[in-house]
C-alpha positions in Angstrom: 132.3 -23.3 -101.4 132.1 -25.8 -104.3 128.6 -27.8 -104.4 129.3 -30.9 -106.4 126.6 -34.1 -106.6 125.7 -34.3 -102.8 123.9 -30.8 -102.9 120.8 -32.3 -102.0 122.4 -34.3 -99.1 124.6 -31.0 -97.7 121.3 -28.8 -98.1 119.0 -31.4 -96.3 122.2 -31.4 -93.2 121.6 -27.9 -92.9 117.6 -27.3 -92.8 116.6 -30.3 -91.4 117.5 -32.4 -88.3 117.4 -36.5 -88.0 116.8 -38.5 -84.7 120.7 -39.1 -84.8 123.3 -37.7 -87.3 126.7 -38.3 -88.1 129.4 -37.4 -86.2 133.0 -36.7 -88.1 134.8 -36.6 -84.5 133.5 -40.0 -83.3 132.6 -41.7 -86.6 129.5 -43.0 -84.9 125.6 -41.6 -85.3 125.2 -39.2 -82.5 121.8 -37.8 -80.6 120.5 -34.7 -82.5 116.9 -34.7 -82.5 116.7 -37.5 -79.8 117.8 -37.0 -76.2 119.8 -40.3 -76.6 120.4 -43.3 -78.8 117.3 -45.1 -78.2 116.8 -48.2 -75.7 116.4 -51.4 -77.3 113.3 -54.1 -76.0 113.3 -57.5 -77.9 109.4 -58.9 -78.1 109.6 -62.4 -78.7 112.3 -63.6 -81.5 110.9 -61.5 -84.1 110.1 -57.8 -83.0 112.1 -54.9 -81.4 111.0 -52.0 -79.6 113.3 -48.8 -80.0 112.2 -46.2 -77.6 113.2 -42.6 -78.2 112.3 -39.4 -76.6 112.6 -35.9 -78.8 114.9 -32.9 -77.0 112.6 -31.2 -75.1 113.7 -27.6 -77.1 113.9 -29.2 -80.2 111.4 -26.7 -82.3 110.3 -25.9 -85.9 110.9 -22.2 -87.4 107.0 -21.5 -86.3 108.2 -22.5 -83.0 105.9 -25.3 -82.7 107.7 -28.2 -81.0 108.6 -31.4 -82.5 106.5 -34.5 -81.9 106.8 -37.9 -82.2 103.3 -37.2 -84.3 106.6 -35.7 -87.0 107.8 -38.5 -86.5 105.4 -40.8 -87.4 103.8 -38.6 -90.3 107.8 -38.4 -91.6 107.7 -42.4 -91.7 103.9 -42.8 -93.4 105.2 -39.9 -96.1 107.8 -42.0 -97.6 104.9 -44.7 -98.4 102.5 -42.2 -99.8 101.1 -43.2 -103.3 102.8 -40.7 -105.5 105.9 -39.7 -104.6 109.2 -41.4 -105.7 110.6 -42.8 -102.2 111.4 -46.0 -103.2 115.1 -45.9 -101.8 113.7 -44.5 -98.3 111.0 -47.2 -98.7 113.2 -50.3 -98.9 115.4 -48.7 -96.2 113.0 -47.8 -93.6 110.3 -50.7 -94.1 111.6 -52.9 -91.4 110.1 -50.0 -89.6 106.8 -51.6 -89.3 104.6 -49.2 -86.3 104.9 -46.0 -83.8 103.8 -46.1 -80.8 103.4 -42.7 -79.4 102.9 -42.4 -75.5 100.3 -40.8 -74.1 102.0 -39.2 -71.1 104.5 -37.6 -72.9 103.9 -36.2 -76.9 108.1 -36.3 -77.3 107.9 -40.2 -76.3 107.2 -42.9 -78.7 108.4 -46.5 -79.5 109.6 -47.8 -83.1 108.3 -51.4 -83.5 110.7 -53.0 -85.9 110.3 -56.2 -88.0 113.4 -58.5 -87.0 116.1 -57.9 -84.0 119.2 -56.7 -86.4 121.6 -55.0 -84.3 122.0 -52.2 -86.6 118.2 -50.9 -86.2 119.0 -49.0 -83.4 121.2 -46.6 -85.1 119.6 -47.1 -88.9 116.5 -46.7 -86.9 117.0 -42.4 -87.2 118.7 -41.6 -89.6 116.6 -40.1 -91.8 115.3 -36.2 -92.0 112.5 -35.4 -89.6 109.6 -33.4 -91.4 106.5 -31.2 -90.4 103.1 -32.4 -89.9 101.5 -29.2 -89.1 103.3 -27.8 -92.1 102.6 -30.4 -95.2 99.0 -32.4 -93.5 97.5 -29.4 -91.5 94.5 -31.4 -90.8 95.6 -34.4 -89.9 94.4 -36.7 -93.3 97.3 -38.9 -93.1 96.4 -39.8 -89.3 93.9 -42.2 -90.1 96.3 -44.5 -92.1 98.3 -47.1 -89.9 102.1 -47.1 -91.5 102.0 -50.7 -91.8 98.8 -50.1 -94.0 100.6 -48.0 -96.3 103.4 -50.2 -96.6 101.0 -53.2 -97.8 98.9 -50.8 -99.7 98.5 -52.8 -103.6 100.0 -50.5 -106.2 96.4 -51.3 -107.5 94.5 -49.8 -104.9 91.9 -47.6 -105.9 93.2 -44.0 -105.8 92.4 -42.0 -102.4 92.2 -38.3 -102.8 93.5 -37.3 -99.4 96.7 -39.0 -100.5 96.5 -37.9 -103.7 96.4 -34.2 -101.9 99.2 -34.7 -99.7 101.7 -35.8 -102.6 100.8 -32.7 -104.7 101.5 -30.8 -101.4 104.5 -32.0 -100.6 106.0 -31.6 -104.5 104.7 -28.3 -104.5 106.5 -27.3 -101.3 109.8 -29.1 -102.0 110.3 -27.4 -105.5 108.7 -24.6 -105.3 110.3 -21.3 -104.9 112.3 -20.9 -101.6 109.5 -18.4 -100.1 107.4 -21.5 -100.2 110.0 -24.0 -98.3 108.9 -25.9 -95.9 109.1 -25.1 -92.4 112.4 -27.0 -91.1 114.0 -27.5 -87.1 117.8 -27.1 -88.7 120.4 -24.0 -87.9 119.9 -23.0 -91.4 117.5 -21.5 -93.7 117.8 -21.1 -97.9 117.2 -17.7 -98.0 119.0 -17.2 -102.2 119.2 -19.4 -104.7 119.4 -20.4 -108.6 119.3 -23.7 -110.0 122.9 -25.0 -111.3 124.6 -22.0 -110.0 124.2 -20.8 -106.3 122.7 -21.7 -103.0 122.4 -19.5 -100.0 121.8 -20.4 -96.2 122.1 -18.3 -93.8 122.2 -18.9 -90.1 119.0 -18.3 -87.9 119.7 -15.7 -85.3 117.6 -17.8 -82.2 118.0 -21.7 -83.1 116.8 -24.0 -80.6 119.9 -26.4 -80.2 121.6 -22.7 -78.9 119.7 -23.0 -75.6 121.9 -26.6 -75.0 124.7 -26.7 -72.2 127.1 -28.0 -74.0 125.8 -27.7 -77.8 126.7 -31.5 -79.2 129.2 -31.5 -81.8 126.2 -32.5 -84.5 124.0 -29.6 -83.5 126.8 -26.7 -83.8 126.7 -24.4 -86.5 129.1 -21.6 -86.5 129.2 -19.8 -90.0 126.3 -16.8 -90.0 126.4 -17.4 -93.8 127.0 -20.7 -95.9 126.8 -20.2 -99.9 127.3 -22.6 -101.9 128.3 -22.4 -106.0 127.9 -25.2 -108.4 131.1 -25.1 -110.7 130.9 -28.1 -113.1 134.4 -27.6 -114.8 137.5 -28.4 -112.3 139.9 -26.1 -113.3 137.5 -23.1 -113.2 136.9 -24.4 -109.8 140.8 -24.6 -109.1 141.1 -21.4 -109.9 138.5 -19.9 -107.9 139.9 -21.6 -105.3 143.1 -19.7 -105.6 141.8 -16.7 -106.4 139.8 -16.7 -102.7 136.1 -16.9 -104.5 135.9 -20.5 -102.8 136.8 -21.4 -99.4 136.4 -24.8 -99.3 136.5 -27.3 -102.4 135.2 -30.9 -102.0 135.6 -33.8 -103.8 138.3 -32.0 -106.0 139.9 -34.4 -108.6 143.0 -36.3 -108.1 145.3 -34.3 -111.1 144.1 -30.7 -109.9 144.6 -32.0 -106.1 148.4 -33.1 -107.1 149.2 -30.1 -109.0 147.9 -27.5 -106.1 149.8 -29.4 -104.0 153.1 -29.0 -105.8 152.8 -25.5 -106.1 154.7 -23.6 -103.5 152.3 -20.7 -103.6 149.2 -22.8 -103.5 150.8 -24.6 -100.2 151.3 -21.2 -98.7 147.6 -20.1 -99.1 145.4 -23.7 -99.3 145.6 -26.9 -96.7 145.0 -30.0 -98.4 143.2 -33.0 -96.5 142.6 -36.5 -98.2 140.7 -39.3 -96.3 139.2 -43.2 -97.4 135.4 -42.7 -98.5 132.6 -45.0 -98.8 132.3 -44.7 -102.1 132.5 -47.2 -104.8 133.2 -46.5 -108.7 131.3 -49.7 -110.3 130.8 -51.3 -113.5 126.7 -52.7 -113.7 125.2 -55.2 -115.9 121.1 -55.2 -117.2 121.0 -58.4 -116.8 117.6 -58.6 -118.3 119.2 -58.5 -121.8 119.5 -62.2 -123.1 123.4 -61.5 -123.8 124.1 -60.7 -120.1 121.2 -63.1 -118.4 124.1 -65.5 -118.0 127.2 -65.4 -114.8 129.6 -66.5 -117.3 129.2 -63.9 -119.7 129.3 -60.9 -117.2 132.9 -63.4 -115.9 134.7 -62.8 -118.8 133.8 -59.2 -119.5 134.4 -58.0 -115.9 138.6 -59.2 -117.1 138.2 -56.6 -119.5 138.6 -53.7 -116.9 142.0 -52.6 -115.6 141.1 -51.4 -112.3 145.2 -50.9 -110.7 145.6 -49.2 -114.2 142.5 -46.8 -114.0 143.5 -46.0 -110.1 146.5 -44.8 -110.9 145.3 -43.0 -114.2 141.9 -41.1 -112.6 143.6 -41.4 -108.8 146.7 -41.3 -109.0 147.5 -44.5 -106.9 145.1 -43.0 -104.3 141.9 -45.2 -103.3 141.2 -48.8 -102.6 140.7 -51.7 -104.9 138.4 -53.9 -103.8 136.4 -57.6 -104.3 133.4 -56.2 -103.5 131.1 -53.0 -102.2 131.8 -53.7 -98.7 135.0 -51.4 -98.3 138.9 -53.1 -97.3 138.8 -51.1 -94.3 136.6 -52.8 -92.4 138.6 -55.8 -91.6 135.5 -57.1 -90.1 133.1 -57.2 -93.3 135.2 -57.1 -96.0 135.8 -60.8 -97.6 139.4 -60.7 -97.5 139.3 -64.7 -99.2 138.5 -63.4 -102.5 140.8 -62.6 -105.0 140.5 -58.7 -106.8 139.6 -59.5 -110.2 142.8 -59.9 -112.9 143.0 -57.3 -116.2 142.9 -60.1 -118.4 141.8 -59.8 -122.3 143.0 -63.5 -123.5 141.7 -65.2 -120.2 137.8 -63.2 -121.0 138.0 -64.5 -124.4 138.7 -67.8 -122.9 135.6 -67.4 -120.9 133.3 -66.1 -123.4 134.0 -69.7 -125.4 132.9 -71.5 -122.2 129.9 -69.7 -122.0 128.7 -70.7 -125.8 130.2 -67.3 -127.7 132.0 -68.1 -130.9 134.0 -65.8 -132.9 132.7 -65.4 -136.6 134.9 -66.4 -139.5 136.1 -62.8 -139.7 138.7 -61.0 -137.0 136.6 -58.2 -136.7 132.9 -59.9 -137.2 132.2 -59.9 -133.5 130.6 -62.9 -130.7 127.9 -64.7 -131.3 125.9 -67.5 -129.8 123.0 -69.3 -130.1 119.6 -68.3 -128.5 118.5 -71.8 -127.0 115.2 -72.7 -127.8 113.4 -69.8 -129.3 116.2 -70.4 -132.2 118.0 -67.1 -133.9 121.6 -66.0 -132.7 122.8 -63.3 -130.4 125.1 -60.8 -130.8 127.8 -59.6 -128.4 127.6 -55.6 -128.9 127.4 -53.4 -125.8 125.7 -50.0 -125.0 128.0 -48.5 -122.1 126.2 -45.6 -120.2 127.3 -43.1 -117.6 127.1 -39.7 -116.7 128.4 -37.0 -119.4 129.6 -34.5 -116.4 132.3 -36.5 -114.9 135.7 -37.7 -116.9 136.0 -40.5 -114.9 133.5 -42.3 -115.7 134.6 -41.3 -119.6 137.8 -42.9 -119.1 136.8 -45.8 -117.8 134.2 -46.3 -120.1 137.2 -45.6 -123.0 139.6 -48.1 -121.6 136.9 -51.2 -121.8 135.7 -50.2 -125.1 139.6 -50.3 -126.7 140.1 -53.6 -124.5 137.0 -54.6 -125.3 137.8 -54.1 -129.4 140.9 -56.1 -129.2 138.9 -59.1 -128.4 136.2 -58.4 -131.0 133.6 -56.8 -129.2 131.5 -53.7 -130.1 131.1 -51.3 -127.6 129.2 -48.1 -128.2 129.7 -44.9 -125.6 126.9 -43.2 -124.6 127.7 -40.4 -122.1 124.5 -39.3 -120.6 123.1 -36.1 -119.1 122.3 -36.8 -115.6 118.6 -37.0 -115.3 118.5 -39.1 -118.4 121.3 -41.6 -117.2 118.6 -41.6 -114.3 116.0 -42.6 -116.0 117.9 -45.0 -118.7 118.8 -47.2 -115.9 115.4 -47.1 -114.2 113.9 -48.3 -117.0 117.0 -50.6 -118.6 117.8 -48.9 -121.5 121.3 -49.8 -121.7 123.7 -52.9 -121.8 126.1 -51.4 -118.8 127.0 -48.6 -116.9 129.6 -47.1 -114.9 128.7 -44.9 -111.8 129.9 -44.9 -107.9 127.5 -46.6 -105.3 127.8 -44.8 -102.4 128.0 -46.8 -99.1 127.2 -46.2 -95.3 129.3 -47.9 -92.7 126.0 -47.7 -90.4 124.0 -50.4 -92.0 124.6 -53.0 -94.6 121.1 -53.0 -96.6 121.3 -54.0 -100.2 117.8 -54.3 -100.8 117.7 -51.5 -102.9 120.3 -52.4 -105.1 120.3 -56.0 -105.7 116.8 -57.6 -104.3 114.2 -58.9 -106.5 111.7 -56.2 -105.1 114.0 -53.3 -106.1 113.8 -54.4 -110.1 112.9 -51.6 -112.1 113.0 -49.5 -109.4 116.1 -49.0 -108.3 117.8 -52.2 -108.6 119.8 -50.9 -112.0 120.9 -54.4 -112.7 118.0 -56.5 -112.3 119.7 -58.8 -111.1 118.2 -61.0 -108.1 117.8 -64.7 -107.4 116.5 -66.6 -104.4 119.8 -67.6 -102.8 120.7 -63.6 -103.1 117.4 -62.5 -101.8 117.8 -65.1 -99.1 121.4 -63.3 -98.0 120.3 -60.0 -97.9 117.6 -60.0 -96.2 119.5 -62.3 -93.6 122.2 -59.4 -93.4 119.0 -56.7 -92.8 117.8 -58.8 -89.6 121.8 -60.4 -88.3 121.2 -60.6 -84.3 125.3 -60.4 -83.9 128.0 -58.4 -85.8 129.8 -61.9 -85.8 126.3 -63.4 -87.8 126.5 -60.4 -89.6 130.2 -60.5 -90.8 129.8 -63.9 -91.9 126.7 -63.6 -94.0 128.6 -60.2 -95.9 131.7 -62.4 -96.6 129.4 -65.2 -98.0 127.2 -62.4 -100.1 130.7 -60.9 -101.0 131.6 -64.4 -102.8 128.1 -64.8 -104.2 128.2 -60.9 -106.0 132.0 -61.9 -107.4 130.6 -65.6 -109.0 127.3 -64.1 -110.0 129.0 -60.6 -111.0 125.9 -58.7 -111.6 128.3 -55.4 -111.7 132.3 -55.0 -111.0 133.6 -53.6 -108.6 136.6 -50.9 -109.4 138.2 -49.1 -106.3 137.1 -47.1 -103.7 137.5 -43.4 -104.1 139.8 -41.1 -102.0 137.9 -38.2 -100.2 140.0 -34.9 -101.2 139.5 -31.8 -100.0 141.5 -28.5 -100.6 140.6 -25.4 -98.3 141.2 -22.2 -97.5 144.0 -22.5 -94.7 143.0 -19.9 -92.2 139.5 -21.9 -92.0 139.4 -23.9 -88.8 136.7 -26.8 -87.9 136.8 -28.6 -91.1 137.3 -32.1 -89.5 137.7 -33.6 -92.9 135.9 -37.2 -92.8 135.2 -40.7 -94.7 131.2 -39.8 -93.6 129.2 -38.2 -96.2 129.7 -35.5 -97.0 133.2 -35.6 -96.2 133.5 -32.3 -93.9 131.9 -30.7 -91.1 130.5 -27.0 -93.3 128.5 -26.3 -90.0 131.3 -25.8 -87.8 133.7 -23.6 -90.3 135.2 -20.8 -88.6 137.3 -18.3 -90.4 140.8 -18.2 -88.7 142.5 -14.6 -88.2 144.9 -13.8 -91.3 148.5 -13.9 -90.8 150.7 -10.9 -90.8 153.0 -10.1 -93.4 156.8 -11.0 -93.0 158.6 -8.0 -92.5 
């Protein structure tokens, strides 16, 4: 198999187990660790209580049992001082207390801030972890979670905290004798970092003992390994060859030409489905040039998105108004208009914003500065990742468009840890990279609120009408309340334009074609590895 960017998401599906997971058959979050999706109790108009109960043979690989104390110590983790959880931190903080029950150790209640509909399935969708194996004693007991959530990032440092992040960085990249304990069907028994990853099945798994085994708790391959191959036609080819069985995410030109290839049809099935996934052009608005709506207007016209589709897709994929995907009919703010390729018309909307050409052709934008006096400048810094072409040829097609209007635009392809950290800490004008979506919850907090700036809010964009919205959407009673407050932050993102949305990208998939349980999917990661079987081989034609 081919491990492209989602390795930590596939490896984390295989050694670890949430309250409820995906499932590819259904397209709905399942039971895995909990008997049930959980019962819903409104208190008052402003709490929830989601009550879950753990399967009773649900165990770790010491065979200790999972509690809702994992639970609860999973939850207070992701707020520990030290550790770089802000994502899970905005996601999971309307998850406010746990209320374990006394009778039964597998029973607790998750008291949640606000009555949104969606927090009974957002509610477990996140990696259970061991207590007994990462706070042995118990330190992180004494902290309630909502204590942690309110703790000032100017609190006085606590050493048992302190302790417990070390531990838990020490145990999660460490060498893979010192892995932590998990309750999946998998363990990482081989690997090497950018080349290979090795799980292999555990011969007495708890979910085994279950009459029937859910779909989301089967796991049928006794071995799973996993081979990072950056350049695609090295990948093709090991694909044809039979050193990969299953190749994900495979680019739209190597897709096309497998396919046309009589031999490669013979040998390889070929499975293409909508994803999640949005490719998207971002603004620091915390630069002076691009503080202003207008600005980020005009530029978003210099961006062909039906001409890049067909040139990185080749036709295949969704353009969109927004980052709530066209197929849902019931989200997606079919009012708005998909933004026009339009050169003269962004040059017509730089002028309204205050830009003026300089007396030469080629002398570039420039503006005042308001009241602090000077001039600005309209050159650009375009960032993304150096590993993937697509972003390369987007980022090529606004720079030329860009330079027949009279603007600089410098490329900077960035290795991947650094693109990381230059948008983390705004050192760039734009970006292009793909915002991956879930169709289980709408939260936006971490990529457009106020409290996500310089975090992981790229942009930095936020004001109090947008704040307002989103945390409206987080806490919706109805899916009808719901839809309408995503259609009016849909036409709120396209005025204020803090980043552009491109298309959404296919999900293509070429495999082995005597492998059977693939279920190729729009969920992350876009197939079902754990239930792969290996098909007998045909016989040759006589």
């Amino acid at each position: 198999m081919l491990l492209p960017n989602q390795a930590a998401f596939d490896a984390n599906n295989l050694l670890n187990i949430s309250l409820l997971q995906a499932d590819v058959l259904t397209k709905e979050l399942a039971p895995a660790l909990a008997e049930a999706l959980p019962a819903i109790q409104l208190v008052g108009d402003s709490l929830m209580k989601l009550g879950y109960r753990i399967k009773p043979a649900a165990a770790w690989d010491t065979g200790r049992p999972v509690l809702a104390s994992d639970v609860e110590f999973t939850l207070k983790l992701m707020f520990c001082p030290g550790l770089s959880n802000e994502v899970a931190r905005n996601q999971y903080r309307f998850i406010r207390a746990v209320l374990a029950d006394a009778r039964d150790p597998r029973r607790f209640a998750l008291v949640c801030q606000g009555q949104a509909i969606e927090y009974q399935k957002a509610s477990g969708e996140f990696f259970v972890l061991s207590e007994a194996a990462l706070d042995p004693r118990g330190q992180l007991r004494r902290f309630a979670l909502a204590d942690l959530q309110n703790r000032p990032a100017a609190a006085p440092p606590d050493s048992a905290l302190q302790a417990l992040a070390r531990r838990y960085v020490a145990a999660t990249t460490g060498h893979i004798s010192s892995q932590l304990p998990g309750c999946g069907p998998y363990r990482l028994v081989a690997w090497e970092k950018d080349r290979y990853l090795t799980f292999q099945r555990k011969p007495h798994w708890w979910a085994d003992q279950l009459r029937p085994v859910p779909f989301v708790l089967q796991a049928r391959p006794r071995l799973l390994r996993y081979v990072i191959i950056p350049d695609a036609a090295t990948a093709t080819l090991a694909l044809r060859r039979g050193d990969l069985d299953v190749y994900p995410q495979m680019p739209a030109h190597e897709f096309a030409r497998l396919q046309a290839s009589p031999a490669a049809r013979a040998s390889l099935s070929f499975y293409s489905t909508p994803s999640y996934d949005v490719v998207t052009a971002g603004f620091n608005t915390r630069h002076p040039a691009l503080a202003d709506a207008a600005t980020r207007r005009a530029l978003s016209r210099c961006f062909d998105a039906a001409g890049l589709l067909r040139a990185t897709q080749l036709g295949a994929g969704q353009r969109s108004t927004g980052v709530i995907s066209p197929a849902d009919s019931l989200n997606y703010n079919d009012s708005l208009a998909l933004l026009p390729f339009d050169p003269p018309g962004a040059a017509w909307l730089l002028r309204q914003a205050g830009w003026q050409r300089a007396g030469q052709a080629d002398s570039g934008w420039f503006r005042s500065a308001g009241l602090h006096g000077g001039r600005q400048q309209l050159r650009l810094v375009l960032r993304y990742r150096a590993d993937e072409s697509l972003f390369a040829t987007i980022a090529l097609q606004f720079q030329a468009t860009a330079a027949g209007i009279g603007i600089p635009v410098i490329l900077q392809p960035t290795e991947s840890g650094a693109f990381t950290m230059a948008l983390r800490t705004g050192d760039f004008d734009m970006y292009v990279r793909v915002l991956k979506g879930n169709p289980f919850m709408f939260n936006f907090t971490p990529v457009l609120h106020s409290s996500s700036v310089g975090i992981s809010n790229s942009t930095g964009f936020s004001t109090p009408a947008s704040d307002r919205l989103i945390e409206a959407i987080t806490t919706a009673d109805t899916r009808v309340h719901r839809a309408r407050l995503l259609r009016q932050f849909q036409a709120l993102m396209q005025q204020e334009a803090p980043l552009v949305p491109l298309f959404f990208l296919p999900n293509r998939i070429a495999a082995d074609r005597r492998l059977r349980g693939l279920h190729a999917s729009s969920l992350k990661p876009g197939y079902s590895a754990a239930t792969l079987e290996r098909g007998p081989s045909s016989s040759p034609t006589p």
